[in-house]
C-alpha positions in Angstrom: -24.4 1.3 -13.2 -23.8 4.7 -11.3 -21.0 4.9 -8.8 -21.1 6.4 -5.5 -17.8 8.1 -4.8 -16.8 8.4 -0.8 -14.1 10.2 0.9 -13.0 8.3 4.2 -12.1 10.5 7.0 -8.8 11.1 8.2 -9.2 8.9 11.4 -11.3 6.1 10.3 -12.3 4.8 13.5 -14.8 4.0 16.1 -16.7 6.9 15.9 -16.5 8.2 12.4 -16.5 3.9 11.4 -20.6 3.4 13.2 -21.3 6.8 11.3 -20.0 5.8 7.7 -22.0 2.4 8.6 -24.9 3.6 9.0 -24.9 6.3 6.7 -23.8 3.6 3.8 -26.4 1.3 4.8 -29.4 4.2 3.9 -27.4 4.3 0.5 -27.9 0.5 0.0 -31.9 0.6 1.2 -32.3 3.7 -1.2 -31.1 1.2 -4.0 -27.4 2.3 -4.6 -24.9 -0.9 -5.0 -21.8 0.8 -6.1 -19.2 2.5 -4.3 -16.0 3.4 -4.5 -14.2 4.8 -1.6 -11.4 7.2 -1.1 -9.1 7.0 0.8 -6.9 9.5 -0.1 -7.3 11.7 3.1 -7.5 8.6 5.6 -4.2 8.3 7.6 -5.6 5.7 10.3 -7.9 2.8 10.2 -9.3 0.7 13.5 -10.3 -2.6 13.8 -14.0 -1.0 13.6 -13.3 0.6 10.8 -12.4 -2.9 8.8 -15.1 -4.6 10.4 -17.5 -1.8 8.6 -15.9 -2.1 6.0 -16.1 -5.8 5.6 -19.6 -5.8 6.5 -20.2 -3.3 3.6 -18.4 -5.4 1.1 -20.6 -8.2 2.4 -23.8 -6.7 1.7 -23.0 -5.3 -1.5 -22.1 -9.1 -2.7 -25.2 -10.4 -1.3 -26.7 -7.7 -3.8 -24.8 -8.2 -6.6 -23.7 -4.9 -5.9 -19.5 -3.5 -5.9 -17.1 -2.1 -3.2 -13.7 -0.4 -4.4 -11.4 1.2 -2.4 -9.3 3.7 -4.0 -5.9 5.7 -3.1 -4.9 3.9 0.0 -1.8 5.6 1.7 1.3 3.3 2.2 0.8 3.3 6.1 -2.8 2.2 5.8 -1.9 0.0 2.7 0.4 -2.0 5.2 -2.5 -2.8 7.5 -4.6 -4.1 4.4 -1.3 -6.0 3.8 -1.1 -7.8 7.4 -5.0 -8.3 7.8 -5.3 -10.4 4.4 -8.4 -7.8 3.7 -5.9 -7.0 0.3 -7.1 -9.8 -0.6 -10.5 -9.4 -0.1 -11.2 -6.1 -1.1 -11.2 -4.7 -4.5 -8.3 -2.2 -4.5 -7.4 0.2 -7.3 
């Protein structure tokens, strides 16, 4: 199964959030199911941002398909913490 490795922005909100969305979504109609994302450069995530993200992890599971996150910063670490999404997510 071939990954698909993705850097988050910095400020992974609204705007940049719709963006990813979409831009995932073409991934997952060309046939890709596994991604791991990067957060290593992301300093800032909105409550857009989860919902994309939880929508993403949602349709990958519906396709048997995998979602990773990957180097999460403390600060954005603490809002995976407080939203339960820790739990939900796949983090490594």
């Amino acid at each position: 199964m071939d990954k698909r490795d993705i850097i988050i922005s910095k400020d992974f909100s609204v705007d940049d959030a719709t963006e990813f969305r979409e831009k995932v979504y073409q991934l997952i109609n060309n046939g890709e199911r596994y991604f791991v994302l990067d957060f290593s450069k992301c300093e800032f995530v909105d409550s857009t941002g989860l919902g994309v993200l939880v929508s993403i992890h949602k349709k990958c599971l519906e396709l048997n398909g995998r979602l990773l996150l990957s180097k999460i910063n403390k600060e954005v670490m603490r809002l995976f913490n407080l939203t339960r999404l820790d739990q939900v997510f796949e983090i490594i």
